[in-house]
Structures are given as structure tokens and as C-alpha cells.
C-alpha positions as CSV (number, residue, x, y, z in Angstrom):
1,X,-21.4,19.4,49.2
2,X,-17.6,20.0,49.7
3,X,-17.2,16.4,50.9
4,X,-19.0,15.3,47.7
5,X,-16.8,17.1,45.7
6,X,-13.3,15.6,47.9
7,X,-14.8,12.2,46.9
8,X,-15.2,12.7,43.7
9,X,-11.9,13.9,43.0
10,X,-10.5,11.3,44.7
11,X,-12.3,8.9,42.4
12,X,-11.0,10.8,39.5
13,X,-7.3,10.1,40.9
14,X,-7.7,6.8,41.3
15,X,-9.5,6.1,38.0
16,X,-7.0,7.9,36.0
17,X,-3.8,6.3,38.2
18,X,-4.7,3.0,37.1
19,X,-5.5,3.9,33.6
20,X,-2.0,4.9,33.5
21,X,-0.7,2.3,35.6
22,X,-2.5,-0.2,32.6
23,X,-0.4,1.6,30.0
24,X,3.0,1.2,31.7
25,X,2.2,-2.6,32.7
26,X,4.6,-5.1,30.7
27,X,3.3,-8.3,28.9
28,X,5.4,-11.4,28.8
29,X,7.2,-11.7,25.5
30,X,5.0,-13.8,23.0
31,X,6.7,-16.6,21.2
32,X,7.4,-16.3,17.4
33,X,8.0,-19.5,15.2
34,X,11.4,-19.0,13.4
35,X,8.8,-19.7,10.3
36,X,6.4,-16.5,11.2
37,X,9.7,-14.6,12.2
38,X,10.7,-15.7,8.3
39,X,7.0,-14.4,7.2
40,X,6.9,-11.5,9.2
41,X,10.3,-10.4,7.5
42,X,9.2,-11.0,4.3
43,X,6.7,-8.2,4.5
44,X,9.4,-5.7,4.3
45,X,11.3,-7.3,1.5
46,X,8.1,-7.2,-0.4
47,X,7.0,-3.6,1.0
48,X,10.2,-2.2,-0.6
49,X,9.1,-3.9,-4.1
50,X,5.7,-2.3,-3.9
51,X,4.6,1.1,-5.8
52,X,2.4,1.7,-3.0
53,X,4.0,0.2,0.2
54,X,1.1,1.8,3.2
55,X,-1.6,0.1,0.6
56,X,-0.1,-3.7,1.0
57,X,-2.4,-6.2,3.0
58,X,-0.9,-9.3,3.7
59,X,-3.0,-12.4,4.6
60,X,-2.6,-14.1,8.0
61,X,0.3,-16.4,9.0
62,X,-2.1,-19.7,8.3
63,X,-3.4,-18.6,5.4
64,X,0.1,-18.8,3.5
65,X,2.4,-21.4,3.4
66,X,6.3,-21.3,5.0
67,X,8.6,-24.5,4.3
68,X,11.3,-25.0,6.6
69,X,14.0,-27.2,5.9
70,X,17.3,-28.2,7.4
71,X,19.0,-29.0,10.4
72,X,19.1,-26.8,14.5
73,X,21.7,-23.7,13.6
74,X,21.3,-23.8,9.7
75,X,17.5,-23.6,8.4
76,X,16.5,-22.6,4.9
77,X,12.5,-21.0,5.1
78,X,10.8,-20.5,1.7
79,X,8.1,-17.7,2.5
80,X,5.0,-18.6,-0.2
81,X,2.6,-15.8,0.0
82,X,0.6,-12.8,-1.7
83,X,0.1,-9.4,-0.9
84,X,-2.7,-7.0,-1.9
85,X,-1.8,-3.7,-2.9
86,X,-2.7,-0.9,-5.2
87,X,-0.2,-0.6,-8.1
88,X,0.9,2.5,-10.4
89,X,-2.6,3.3,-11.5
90,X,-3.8,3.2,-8.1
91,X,-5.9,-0.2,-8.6
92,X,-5.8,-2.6,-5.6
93,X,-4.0,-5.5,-7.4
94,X,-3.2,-9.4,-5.9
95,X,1.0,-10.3,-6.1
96,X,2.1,-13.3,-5.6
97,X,5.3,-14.0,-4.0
98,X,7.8,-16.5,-2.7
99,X,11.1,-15.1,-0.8
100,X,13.7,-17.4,0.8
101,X,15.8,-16.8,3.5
102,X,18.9,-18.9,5.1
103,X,19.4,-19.1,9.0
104,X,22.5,-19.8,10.7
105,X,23.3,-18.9,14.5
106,X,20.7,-16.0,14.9
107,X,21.4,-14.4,11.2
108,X,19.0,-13.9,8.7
109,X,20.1,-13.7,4.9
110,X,18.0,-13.1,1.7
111,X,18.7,-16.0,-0.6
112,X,16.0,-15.4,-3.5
113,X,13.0,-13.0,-4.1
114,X,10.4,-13.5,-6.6
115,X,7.6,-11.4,-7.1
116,X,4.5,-12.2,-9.9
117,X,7.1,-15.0,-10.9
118,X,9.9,-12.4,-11.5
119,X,12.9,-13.3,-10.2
120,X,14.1,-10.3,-8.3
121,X,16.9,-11.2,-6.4
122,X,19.5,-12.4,-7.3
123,X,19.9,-11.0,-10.6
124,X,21.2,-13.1,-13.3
């Protein structure tokens, strides 16, 4: 009965060191598009514009469209999207909304954000 138990135990070691072996393992980096990079950052430009931020759902990456134009070092990306999210009275509302960002040497910048056709950013 003892050895039972010895074997057992050891089991249970071995079980729960590879469990946490699994948790510590490291993936190779995944490759990101600068135009889902562009996408993917326009989800907290538009998360800041929301009433209810934690409500947003965004749609996937090829359900939207993302223009890229320009040349390697300087790219303009025109994010054309929608978000679902519940507004000021707590109903769960569709936004449309297109944000555009410049890219030069590894910098990101906000060019224009409009949300529901409102120009947000820049003001005029």
C-alpha cells in the first residue's frame, strides 16, 4: 500500500512539474502587419472616445478595411472600421469609424480621427 502511495505521488510531481513547465515555455514572436499593428492601435484611440470603453467589440482584422499608402520608412494607414458598444443609455449601439495614422522610422502619429462621421481630431 505504501508503495502505491510513493507512486502516486510521484505521478502527482511530475504531472504538476510539466503543467508548470507549459506555463513558463516561450512562443516565437508572431508576426503583425504594420496594417493590423495600425488596426490594433486604433482600438485604443477609439476606446478613449467611447462612454462605455469594457463594452466595445471590434470586428476581426479581415472583416474591416486598412489602406496603406506610401513609400518603406514613411507609410500613411487609414484604419476603416466599427465598433460595437453600449452608449450613455446603456444600449449596445454600432460606430463607425475611420482613424489615420502616419509612419516614419518606427513612430506612430495620429493624423485624423473620425467617429459616426465626426471629425474628432484635429479640431478645426
Amino acid at each position: 500500500m505504501k508503495h502505491g502511495k510513493t507512486v502516486l505521488t510521484i505521478a502527482l510531481l511530475v504531472i504538476a512539474f510539466m503543467m508548470l513547465k507549459s506555463c513558463f515555455d516561450t512562443k516565437p514572436d508572431i508576426q503583425v502587419s504594420n496594417k493590423e499593428k495600425a488596426y490594433y492601435k486604433s482600438h485604443n484611440i477609439i476606446k478613449a472616445v467611447l462612454k462605455s470603453p469594457t463594452s466595445a467589440e471590434f470586428p476581426l482584422y479581415n472583416q474591416i478595411e486598412v489602406v496603406e499608402f506610401g513609400r518603406p520608412g514613411s507609410y500613411l494607414y487609414t484604419v476603416n472600421a466599427y465598433v460595437d458598444a453600449d452608449n450613455s443609455f446603456g444600449a449596445h449601439m454600432r460606430s463607425e469609424y475611420t482613424v489615420q495614422f502616419s509612419y516614419n522610422n518606427e513612430a506612430w502619429d495620429v493624423k485624423t480621427i473620425y467617429f459616426d462621421r465626426e471629425l474628432l481630431y484635429p479640431k478645426h
